[in-house]
N, C-alpha and C positions, 0 to 999 in steps of 0.2 A: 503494500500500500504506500500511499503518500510518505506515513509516517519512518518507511523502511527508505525510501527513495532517500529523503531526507537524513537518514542516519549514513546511509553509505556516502552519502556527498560529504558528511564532514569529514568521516573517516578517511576519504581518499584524501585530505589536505593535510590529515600528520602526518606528519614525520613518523617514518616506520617502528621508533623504540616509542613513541607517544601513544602510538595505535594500540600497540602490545602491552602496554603500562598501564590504558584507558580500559580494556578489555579487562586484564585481571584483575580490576579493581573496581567493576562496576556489577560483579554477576552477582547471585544469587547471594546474600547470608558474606560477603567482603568488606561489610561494613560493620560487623557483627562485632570486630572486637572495641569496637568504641561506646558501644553501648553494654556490656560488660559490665556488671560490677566486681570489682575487686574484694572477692568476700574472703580469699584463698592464696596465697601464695600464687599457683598456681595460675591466678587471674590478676595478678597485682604486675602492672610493671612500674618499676623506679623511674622518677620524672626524668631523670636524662632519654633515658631508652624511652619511654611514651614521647620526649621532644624528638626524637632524631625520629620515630615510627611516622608522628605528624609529618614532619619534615617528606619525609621518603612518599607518602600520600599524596599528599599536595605537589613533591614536584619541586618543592623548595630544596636548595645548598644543605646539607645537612651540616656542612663546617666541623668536619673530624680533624681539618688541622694536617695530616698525613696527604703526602705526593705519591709516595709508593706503598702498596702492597706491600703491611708489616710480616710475612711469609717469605723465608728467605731460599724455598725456591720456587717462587715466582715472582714478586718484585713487578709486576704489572703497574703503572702508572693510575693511580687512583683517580675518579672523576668527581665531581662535585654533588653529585646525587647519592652517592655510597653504592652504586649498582656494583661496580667492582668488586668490593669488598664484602658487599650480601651475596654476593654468586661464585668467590673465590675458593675451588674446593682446597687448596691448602691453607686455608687458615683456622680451620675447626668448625666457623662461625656457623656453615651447615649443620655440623655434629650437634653442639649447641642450641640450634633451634629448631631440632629433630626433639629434643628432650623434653621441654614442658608440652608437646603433641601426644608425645608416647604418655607421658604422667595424665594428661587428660582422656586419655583412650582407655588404660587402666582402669583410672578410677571408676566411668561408664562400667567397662564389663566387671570389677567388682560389683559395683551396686547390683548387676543384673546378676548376680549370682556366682561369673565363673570365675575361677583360678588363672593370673596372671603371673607369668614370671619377667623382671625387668631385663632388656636387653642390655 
């Protein structure tokens, strides 16, 4: 319809990392963790990490300060959106925000009854 015509006309005028940026963060339940309450560790982030999460949403500099990739074997040139550094797999940061997903996954099939073992 109209309202489809109209959506692909904008999208053809990003820029290709804007399209893909705009996409992941517009679908179903990606909006989900800002309305969150922090009742749990597990749902609480420290205001730095909530400023730089804003930050990386919007699109804004997130201002880490770092030029290079603190990984020292990769040393990729760091961008002002922190895209580099959230997708670098040598710096952990994957490992890292693999872990409060799994602890939220647990806890679900706990409650539903089954036996979890941590990875």
């Amino acid at each position: 319809g109209m309202q489809q015509q109209k959506a692909l006309q904008f999208f053809s005028v990003l820029a290709r990392v804007s399209w893909i940026i705009l996409r992941s963060s517009s679908g179903p339940g990606a909006g989900q963790w800002l309305a969150t309450l922090p009742v749990s560790p597990g749902t609480t982030l420290q205001p730095a990490v909530f400023q730089v999460a804003l930050r990386r949403r919007l699109r804004l500099p997130v201002g880490l300060g770092a030029r290079w990739c603190s990984a020292s074997n990769c040393r990729r040139r760091v961008d002002a959106w922190g895209d580099n550094l959230a997708s670098c797999p040598c710096t952990g940061l994957l490992q890292r925000r693999a872990k409060p997903l799994e602890r939220a996954r647990q806890s679900v099939m706990r409650e539903a009854g089954a036996r979890t073992v941590p990875q």
